[in-house]
DRENNU-846007 format. One line per field, with one value per residue: chain; x, y, z of N, C-alpha, C in turn. Coordinates in steps of 0.02 Angstrom, whole numbers, padded with zeros to 5 digits, always signed. Layout:
DRENNU-846007
kette <- (A,...)
n_c1 <- (X,...)
n_c2 <- (Y,...)
n_c3 <- (Z,...)
ca_c1 <- (X,...)
ca_c2 <- (Y,...)
ca_c3 <- (Z,...)
c_c1 <- (X,...)
c_c2 <- (Y,...)
c_c3 <- (Z,...)
This chain:
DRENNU-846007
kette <- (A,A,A,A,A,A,A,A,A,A,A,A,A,A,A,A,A,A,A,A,A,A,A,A,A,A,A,A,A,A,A,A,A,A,A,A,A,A,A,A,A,A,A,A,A,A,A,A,A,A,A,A,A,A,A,A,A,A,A,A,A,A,A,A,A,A,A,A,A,A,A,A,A,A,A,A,A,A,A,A,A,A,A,A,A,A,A,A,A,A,A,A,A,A,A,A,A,A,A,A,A,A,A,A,A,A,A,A,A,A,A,A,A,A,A,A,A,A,A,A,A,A,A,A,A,A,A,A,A,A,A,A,A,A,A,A,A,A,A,A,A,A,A,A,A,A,A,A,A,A,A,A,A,A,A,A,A,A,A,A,A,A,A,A,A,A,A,A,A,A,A,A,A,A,A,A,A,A,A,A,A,A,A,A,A,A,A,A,A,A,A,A,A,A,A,A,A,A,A,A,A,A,A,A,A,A,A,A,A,A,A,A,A,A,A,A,A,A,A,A,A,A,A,A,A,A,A,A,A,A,A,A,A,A,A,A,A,A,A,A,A,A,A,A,A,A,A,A,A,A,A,A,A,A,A,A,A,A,A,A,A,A,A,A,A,A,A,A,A,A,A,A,A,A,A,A,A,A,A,A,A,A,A,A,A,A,A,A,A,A,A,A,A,A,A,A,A,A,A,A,A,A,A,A,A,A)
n_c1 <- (+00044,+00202,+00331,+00456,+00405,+00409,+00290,+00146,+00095,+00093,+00079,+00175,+00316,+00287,+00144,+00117,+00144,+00063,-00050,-00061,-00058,-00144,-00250,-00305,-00381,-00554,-00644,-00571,-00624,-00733,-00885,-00920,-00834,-00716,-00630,-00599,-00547,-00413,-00387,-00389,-00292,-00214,-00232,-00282,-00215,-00108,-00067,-00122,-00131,+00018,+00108,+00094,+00215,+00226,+00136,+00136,+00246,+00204,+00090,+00158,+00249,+00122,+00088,+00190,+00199,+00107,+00161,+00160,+00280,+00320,+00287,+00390,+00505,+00486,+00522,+00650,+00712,+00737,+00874,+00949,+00846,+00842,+00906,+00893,+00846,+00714,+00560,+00568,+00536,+00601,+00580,+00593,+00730,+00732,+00755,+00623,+00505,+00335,+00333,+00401,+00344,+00202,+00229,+00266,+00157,+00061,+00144,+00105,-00019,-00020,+00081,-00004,-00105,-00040,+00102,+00262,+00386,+00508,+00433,+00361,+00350,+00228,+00231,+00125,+00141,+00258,+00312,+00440,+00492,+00489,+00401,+00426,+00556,+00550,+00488,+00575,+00688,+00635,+00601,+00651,+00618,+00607,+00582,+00549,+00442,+00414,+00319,+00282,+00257,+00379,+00469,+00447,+00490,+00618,+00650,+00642,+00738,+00843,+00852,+00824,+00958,+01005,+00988,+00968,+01053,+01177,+01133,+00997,+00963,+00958,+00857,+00754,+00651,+00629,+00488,+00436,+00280,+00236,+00299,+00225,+00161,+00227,+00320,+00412,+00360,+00323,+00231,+00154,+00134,+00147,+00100,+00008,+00020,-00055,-00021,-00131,-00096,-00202,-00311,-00263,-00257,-00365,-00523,-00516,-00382,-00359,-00466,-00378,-00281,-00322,-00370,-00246,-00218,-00289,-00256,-00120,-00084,-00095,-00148,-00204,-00160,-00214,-00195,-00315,-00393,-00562,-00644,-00682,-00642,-00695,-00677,-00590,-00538,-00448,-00328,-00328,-00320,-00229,-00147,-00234,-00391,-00381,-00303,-00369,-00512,-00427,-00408,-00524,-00587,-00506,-00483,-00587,-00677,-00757,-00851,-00897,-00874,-00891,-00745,-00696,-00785,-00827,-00956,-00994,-00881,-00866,-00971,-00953,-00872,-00936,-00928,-00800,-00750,-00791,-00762,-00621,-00608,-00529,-00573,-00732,-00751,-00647,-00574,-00624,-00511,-00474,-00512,-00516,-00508,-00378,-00259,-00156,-00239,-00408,-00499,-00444,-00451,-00409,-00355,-00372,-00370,-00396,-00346,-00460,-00429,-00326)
n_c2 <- (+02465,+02488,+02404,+02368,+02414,+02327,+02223,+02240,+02125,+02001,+01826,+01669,+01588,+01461,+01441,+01480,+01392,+01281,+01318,+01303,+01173,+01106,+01168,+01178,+01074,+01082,+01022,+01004,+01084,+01053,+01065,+00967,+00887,+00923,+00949,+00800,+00780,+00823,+00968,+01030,+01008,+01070,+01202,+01200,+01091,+00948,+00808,+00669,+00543,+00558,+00628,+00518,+00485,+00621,+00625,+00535,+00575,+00694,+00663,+00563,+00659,+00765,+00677,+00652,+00759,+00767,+00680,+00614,+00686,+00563,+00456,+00517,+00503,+00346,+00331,+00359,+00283,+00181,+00099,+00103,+00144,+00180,+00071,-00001,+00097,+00197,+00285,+00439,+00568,+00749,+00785,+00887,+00857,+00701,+00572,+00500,+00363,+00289,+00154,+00160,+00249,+00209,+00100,+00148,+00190,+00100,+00012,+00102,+00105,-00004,-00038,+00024,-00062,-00192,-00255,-00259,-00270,-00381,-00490,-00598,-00607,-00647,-00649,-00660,-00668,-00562,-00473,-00383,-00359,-00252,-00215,-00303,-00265,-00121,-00150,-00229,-00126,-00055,-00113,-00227,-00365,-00525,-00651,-00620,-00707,-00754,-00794,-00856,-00869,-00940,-00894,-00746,-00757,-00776,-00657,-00574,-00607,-00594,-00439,-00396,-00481,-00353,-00243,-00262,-00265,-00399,-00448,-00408,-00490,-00611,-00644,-00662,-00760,-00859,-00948,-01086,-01085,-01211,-01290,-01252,-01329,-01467,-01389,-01321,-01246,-01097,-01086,-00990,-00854,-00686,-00585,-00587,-00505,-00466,-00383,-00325,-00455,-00547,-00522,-00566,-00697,-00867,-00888,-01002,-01019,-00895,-00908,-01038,-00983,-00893,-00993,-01046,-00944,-00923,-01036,-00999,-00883,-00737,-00596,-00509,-00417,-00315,-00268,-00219,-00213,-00177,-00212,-00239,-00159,-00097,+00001,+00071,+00177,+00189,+00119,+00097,-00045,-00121,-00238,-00321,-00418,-00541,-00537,-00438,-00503,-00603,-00550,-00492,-00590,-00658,-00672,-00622,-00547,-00490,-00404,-00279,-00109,+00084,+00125,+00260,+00337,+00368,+00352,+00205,+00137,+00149,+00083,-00059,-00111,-00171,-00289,-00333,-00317,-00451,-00551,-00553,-00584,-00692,-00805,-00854,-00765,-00692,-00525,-00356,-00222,-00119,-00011,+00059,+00176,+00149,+00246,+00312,+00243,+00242,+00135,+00045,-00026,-00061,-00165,-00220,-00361,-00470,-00637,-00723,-00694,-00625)
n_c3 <- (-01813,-01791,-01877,-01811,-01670,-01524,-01482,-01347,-01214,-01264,-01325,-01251,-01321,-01268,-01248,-01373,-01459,-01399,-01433,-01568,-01576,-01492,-01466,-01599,-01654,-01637,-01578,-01478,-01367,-01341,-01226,-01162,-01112,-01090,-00981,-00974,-01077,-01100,-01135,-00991,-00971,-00992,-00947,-00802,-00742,-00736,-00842,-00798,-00877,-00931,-00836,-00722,-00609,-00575,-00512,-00400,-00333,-00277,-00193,-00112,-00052,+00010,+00109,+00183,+00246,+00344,+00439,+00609,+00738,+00832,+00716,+00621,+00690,+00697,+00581,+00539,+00605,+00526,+00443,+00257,+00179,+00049,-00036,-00165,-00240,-00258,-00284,-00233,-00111,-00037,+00124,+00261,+00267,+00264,+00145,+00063,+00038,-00058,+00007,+00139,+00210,+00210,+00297,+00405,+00459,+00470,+00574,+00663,+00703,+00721,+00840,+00960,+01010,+01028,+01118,+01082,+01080,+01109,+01065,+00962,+00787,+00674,+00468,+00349,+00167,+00123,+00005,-00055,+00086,+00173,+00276,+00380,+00392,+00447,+00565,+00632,+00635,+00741,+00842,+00983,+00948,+00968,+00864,+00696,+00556,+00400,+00274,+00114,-00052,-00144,-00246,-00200,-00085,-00093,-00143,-00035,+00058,-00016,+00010,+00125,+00195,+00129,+00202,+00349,+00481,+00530,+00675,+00683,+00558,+00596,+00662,+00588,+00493,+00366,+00287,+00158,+00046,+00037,+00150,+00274,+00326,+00391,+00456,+00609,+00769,+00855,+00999,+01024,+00914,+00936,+00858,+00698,+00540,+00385,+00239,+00104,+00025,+00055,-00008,-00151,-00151,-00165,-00103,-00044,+00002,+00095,+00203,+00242,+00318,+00381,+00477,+00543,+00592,+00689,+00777,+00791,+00835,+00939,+00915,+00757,+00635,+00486,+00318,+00182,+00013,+00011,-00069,-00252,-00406,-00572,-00661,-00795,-00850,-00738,-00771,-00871,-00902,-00973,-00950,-01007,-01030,-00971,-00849,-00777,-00751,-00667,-00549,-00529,-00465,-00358,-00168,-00022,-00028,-00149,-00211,-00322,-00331,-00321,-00288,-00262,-00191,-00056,+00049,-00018,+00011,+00146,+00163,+00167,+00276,+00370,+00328,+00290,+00421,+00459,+00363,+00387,+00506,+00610,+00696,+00781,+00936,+00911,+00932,+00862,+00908,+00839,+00683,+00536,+00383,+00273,+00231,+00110,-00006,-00064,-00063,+00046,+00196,+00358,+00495,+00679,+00773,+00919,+01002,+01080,+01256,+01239)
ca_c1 <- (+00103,+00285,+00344,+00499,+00395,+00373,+00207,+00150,+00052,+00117,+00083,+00269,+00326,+00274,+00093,+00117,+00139,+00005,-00096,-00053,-00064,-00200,-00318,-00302,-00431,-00596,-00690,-00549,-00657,-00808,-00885,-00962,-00787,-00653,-00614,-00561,-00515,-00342,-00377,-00402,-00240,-00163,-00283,-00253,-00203,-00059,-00112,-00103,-00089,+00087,+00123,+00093,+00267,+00243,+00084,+00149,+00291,+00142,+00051,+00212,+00259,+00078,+00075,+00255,+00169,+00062,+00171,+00167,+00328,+00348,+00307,+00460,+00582,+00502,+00549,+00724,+00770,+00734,+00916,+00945,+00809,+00867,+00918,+00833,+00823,+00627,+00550,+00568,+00553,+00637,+00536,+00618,+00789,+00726,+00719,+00543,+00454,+00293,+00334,+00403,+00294,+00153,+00262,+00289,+00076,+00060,+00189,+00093,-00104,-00017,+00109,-00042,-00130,+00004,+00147,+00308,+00472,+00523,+00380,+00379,+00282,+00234,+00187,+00081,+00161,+00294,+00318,+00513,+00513,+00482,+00368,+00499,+00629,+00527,+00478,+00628,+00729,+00575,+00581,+00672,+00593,+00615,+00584,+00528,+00454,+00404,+00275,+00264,+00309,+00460,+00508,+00432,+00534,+00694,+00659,+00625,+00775,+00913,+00835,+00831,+00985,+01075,+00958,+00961,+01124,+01194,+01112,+00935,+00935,+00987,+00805,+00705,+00638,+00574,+00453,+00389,+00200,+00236,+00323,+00202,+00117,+00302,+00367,+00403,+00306,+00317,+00177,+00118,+00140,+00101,+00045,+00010,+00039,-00069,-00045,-00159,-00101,-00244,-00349,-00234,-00275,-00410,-00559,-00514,-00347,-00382,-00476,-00354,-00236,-00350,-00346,-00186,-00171,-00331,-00214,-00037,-00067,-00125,-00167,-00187,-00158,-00215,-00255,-00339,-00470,-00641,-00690,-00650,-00653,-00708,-00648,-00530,-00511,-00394,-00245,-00352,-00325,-00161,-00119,-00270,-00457,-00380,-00271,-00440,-00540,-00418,-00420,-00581,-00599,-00470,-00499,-00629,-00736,-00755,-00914,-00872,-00898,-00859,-00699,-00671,-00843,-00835,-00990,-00984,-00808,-00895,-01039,-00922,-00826,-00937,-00925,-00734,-00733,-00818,-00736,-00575,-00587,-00491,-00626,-00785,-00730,-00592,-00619,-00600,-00507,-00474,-00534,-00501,-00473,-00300,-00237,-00208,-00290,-00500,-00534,-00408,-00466,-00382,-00412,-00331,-00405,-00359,-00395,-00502,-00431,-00267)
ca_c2 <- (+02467,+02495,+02312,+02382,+02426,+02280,+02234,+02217,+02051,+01934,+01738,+01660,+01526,+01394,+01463,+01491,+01298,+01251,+01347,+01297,+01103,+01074,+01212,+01152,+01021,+01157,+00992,+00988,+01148,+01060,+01081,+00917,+00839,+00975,+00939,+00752,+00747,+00884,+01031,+01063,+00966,+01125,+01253,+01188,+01025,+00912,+00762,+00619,+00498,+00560,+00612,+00480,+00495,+00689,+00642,+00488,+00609,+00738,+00613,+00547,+00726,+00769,+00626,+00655,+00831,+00771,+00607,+00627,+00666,+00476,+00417,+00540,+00460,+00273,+00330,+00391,+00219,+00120,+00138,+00068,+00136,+00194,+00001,-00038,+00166,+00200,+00354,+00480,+00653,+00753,+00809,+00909,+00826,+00663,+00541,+00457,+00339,+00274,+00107,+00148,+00296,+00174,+00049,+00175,+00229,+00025,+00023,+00158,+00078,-00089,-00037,+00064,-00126,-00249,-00262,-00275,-00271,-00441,-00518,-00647,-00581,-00679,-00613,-00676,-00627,-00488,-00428,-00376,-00356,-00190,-00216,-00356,-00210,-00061,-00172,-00255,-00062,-00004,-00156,-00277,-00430,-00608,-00663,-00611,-00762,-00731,-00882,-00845,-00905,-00967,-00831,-00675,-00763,-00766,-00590,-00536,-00649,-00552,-00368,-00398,-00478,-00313,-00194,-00254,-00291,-00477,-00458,-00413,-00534,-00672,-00649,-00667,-00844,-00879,-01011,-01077,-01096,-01279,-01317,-01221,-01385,-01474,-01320,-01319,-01172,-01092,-01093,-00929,-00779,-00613,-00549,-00587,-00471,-00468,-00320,-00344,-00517,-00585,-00503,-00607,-00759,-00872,-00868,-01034,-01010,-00862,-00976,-01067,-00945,-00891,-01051,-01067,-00888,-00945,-01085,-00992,-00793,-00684,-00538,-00514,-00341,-00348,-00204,-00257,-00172,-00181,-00248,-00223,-00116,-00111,+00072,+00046,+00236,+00209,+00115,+00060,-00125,-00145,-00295,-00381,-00425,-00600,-00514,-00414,-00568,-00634,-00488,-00496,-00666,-00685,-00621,-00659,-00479,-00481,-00346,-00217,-00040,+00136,+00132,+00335,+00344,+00362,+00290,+00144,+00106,+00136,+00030,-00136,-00098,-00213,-00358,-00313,-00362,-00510,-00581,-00568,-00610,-00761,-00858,-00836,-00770,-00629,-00464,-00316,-00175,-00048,-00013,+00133,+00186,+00136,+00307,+00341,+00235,+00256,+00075,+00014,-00031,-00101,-00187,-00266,-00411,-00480,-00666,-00721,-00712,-00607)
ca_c3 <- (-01769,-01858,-01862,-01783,-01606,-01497,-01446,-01277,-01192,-01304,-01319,-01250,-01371,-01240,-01269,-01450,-01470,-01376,-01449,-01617,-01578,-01427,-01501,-01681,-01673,-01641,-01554,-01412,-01314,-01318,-01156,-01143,-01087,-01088,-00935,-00935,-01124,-01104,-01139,-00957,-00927,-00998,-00926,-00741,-00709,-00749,-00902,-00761,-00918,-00936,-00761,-00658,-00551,-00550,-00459,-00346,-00305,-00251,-00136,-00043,-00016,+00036,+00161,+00219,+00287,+00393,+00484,+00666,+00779,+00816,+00660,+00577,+00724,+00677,+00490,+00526,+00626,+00494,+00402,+00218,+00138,-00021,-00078,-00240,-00297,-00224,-00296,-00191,-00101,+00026,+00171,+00331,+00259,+00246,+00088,+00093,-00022,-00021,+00037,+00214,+00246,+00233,+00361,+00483,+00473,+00500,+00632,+00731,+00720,+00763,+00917,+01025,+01035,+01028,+01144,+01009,+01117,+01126,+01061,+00901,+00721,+00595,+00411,+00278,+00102,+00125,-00046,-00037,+00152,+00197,+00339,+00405,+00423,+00476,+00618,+00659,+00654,+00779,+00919,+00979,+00920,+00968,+00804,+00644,+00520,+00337,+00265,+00061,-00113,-00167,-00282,-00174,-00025,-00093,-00145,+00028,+00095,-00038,-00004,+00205,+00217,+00113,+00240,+00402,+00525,+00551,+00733,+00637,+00497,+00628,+00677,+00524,+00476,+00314,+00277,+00093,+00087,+00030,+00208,+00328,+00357,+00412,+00499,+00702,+00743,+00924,+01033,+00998,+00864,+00959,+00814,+00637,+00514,+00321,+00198,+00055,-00012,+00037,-00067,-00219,-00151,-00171,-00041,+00021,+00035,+00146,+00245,+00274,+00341,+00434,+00530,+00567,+00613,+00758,+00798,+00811,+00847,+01004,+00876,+00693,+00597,+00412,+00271,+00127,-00008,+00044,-00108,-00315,-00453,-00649,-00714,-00866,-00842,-00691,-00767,-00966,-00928,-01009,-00935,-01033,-00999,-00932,-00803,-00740,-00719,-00619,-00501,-00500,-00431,-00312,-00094,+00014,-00037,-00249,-00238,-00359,-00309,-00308,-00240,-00238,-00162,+00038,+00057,-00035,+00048,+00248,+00179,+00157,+00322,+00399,+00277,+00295,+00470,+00435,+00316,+00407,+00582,+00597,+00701,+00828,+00995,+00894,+00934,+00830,+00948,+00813,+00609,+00492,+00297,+00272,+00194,+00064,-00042,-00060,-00035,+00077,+00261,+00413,+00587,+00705,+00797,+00980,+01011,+01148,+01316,+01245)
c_c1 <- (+00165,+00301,+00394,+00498,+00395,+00317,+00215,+00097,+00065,+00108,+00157,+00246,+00302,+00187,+00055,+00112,+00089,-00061,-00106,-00072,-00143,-00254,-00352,-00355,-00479,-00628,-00647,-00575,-00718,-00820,-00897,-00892,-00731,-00601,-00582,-00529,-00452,-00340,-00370,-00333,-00175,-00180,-00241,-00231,-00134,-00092,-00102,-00102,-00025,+00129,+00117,+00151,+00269,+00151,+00096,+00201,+00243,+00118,+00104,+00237,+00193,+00068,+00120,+00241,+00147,+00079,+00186,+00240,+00357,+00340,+00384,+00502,+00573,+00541,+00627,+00752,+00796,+00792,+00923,+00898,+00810,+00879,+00863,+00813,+00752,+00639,+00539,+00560,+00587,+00578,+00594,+00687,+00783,+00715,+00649,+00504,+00399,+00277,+00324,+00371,+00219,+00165,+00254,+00206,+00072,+00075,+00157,+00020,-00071,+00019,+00032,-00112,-00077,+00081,+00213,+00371,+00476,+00481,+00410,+00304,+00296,+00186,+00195,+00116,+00166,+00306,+00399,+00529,+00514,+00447,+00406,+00539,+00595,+00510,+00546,+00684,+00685,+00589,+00627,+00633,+00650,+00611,+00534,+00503,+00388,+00371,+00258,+00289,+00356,+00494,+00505,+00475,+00603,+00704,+00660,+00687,+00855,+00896,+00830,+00900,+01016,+01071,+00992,+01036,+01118,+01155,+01024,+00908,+00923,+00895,+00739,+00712,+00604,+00554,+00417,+00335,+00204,+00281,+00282,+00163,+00170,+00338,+00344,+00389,+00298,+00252,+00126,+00145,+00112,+00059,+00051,-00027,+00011,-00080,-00049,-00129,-00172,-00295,-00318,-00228,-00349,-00439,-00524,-00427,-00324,-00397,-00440,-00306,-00262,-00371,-00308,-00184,-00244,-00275,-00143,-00008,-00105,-00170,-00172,-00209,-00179,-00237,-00251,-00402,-00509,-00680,-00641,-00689,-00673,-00709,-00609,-00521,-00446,-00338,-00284,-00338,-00280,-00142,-00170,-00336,-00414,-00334,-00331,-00448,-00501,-00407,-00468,-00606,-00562,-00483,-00556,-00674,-00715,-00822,-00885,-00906,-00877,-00782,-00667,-00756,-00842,-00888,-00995,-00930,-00820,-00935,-00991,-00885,-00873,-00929,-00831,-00704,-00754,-00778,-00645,-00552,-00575,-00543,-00703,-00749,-00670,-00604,-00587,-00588,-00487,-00466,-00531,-00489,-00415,-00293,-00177,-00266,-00360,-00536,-00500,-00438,-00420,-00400,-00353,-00358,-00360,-00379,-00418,-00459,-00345,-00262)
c_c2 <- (+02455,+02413,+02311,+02385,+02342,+02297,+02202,+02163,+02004,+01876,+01723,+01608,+01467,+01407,+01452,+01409,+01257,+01253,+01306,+01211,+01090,+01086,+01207,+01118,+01060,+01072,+00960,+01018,+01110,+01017,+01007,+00869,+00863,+00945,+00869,+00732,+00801,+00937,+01078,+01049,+01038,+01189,+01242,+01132,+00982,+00847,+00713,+00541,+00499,+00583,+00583,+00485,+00550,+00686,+00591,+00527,+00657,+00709,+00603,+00629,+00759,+00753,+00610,+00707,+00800,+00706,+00657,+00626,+00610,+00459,+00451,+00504,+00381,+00274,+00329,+00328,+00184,+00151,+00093,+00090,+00121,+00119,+00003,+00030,+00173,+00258,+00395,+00548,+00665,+00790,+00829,+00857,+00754,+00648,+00483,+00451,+00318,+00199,+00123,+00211,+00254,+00131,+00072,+00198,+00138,-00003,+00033,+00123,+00002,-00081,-00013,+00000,-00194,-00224,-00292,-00318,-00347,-00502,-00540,-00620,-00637,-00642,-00644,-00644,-00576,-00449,-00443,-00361,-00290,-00175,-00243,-00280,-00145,-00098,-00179,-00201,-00017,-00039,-00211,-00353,-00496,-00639,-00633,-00665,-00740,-00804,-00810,-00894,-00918,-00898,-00768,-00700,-00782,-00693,-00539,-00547,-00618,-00475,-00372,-00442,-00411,-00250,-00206,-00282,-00355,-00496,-00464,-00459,-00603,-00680,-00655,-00745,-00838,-00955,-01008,-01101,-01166,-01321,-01294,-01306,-01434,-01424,-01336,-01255,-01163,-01111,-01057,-00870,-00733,-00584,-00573,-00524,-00494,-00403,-00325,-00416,-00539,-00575,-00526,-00659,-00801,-00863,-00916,-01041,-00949,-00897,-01015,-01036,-00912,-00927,-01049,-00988,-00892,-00987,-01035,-00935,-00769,-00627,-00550,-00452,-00360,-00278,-00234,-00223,-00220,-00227,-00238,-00176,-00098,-00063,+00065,+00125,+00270,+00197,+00080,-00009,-00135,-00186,-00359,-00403,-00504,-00577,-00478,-00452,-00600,-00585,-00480,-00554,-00681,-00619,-00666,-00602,-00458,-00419,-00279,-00151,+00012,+00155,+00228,+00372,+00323,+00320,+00227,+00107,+00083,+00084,-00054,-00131,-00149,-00299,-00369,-00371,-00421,-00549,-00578,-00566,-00685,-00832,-00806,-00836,-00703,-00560,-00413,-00273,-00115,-00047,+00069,+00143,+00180,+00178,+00283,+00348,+00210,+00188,+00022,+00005,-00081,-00116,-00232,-00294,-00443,-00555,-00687,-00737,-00672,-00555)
c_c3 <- (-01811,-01828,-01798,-01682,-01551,-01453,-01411,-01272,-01257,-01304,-01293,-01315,-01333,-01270,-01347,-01474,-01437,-01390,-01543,-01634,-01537,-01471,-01570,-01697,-01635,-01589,-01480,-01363,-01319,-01261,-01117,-01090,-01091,-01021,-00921,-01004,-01153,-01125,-01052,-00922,-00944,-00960,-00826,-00713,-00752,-00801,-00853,-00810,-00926,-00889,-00700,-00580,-00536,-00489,-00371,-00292,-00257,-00170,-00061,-00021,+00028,+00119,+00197,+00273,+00333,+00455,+00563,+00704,+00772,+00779,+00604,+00595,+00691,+00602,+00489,+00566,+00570,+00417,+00312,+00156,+00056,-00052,-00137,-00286,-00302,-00271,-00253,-00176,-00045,+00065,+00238,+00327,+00252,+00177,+00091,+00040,-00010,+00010,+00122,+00252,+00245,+00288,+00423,+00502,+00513,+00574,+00690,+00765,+00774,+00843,+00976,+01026,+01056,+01069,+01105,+01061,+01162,+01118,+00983,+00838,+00662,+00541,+00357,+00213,+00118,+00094,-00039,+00041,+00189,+00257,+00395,+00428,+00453,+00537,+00673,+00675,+00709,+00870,+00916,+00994,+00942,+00902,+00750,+00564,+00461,+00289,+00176,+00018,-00125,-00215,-00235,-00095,-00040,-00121,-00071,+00061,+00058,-00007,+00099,+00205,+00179,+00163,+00298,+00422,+00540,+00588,+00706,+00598,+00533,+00640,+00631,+00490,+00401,+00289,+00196,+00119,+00060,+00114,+00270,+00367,+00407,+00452,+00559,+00703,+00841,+00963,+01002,+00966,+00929,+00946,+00740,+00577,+00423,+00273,+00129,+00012,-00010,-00016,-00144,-00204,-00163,-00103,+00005,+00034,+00120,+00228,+00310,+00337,+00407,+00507,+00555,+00624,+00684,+00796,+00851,+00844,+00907,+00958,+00803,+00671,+00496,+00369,+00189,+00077,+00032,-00020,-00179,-00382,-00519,-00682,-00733,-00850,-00785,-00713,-00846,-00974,-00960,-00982,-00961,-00984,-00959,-00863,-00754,-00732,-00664,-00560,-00451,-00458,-00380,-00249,-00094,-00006,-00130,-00262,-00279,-00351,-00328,-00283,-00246,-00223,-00086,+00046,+00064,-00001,+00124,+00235,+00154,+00224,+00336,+00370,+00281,+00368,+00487,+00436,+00372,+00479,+00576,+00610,+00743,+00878,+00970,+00904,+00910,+00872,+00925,+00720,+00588,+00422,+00331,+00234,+00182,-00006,-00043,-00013,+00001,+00151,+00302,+00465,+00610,+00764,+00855,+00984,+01082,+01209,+01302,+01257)
């Protein structure tokens, strides 16, 4: 061919470099493990070592598809979001991260048992408060009271008052877990409210909580793994074998399993509800995977005579 002609089907230069680097090492095609050691990450798939946010972005867009009617409207009350710069997508003009698209799934299991509007919630370790305000922009609440740490409750206590309105915040109590014992404490909670702390506590603090929340609540909502995990292939343990161990040890359910195994995940559901009914006499009135992660489950428990 005269040098001069150009030739047709060509490598591009993106190609040409990939080819030149990936392909280079002759023991990256072999078959035995193509597939999870990158060659296939070029072939069809994204390297999820180095795109993690191009896949979290994925998911919350995924799972933005499929929210129900009312759960879009509970999404679009709840104003503020954006504070703190979430990662985000847009969906049907909304911005939506995966914090309060999990709030508003929460929201939905918990309203179609529990009577909200004007009713008093208390919640177990809030994180930064995101449940707190998706609630409190959904119903009008009697009160809202927040029982955690000292550091994770003055994080909840700057990041809800910059969210919610004067009239809103007026209604949000926070309690440290060194005063719950000293605290005036209504009659009755409506409902109590646990998303996954417990599973980073010990058993018998659990336990305990679980007491109180016999003592103080009508209801209790909770999602929590089913159990725990020991694949270094999900996140390689970079936080140190002593950071695992303690992982592993802390909750009321330490059995290590499958957790992207259905099975294995249904076959702890009953150890699940076990383990976290508050007392004898509680009754479980509705359980499910907590989507969308494998080994997450939820329930929400009525107590006797409510």
């Amino acid at each position: 061919m005269d040098s001069g002609t150009k030739r047709k089907y060509e490598q591009s230069p993106q190609w040409a470099q990939i080819n030149d680097s990936v392909f280079a090492d002759e023991s990256a095609t072999d078959l035995a493990r193509f597939k999870s050691d990158g060659i296939n990450y070029k072939f069809t798939m994204w390297d999820p070592r180095i795109n993690g946010v191009r896949y979290l972005k994925t998911l919350i867009y995924n799972l933005a598809s499929t929210l129900s009617p009312e759960n879009v409207a509970r999404l679009r009350r709840i104003g503020n979001r954006q504070v703190g710069a979430p990662v985000t997508i847009t969906y049907d003009g909304d911005a939506i991260c995966m914090d309060y698209l999990l709030a508003v799934q929460e929201l939905d299991f918990v309203s179609g048992h529990v009577e909200l509007d004007g009713g008093r919630v208390l919640e177990i370790g809030a994180g930064y408060g995101r449940t707190c305000h998706a609630f409190l922009a959904n119903h009008d609440l009697a009160e809202y009271c927040i029982i955690d740490l000292p550091k994770s409750l003055e994080m909840s206590r700057r990041y809800l008052r910059e969210v919610l309105d004067e009239h809103q915040f007026a209604k949000v109590r926070f309690v440290a877990v060194g005063d719950i014992d000293d605290a005036a404490w209504p009659e009755r909670y409506d409902l109590c409210v646990n998303i996954n702390s417990f599973a980073e506590m010990t058993a018998e603090t659990v336990a305990d909580y679980l007491e109180l929340i016999d003592v103080r609540c009508r209801a209790f909502y909770t999602k929590n793994p089913v159990g725990k995990y020991l694949d270094a292939s999900l996140d390689g343990h970079v936080q140190g074998a002593g950071t695992v161990a303690l992982a592993l040890s802390t909750g009321p359910l330490t059995d290590i399993i499958d957790i992207h195994d259905s099975d294995a995940v249904a076959g702890e559901r009953a150890k699940f509800l076990s383990a976290y009914r508050p007392a004898d006499g509680w009754v479980c009135v509705a359980d499910g995977w907590a989507k969308p992660w494998s080994f997450y489950w939820q329930a929400l428990y009525l107590a006797p005579g409510a």
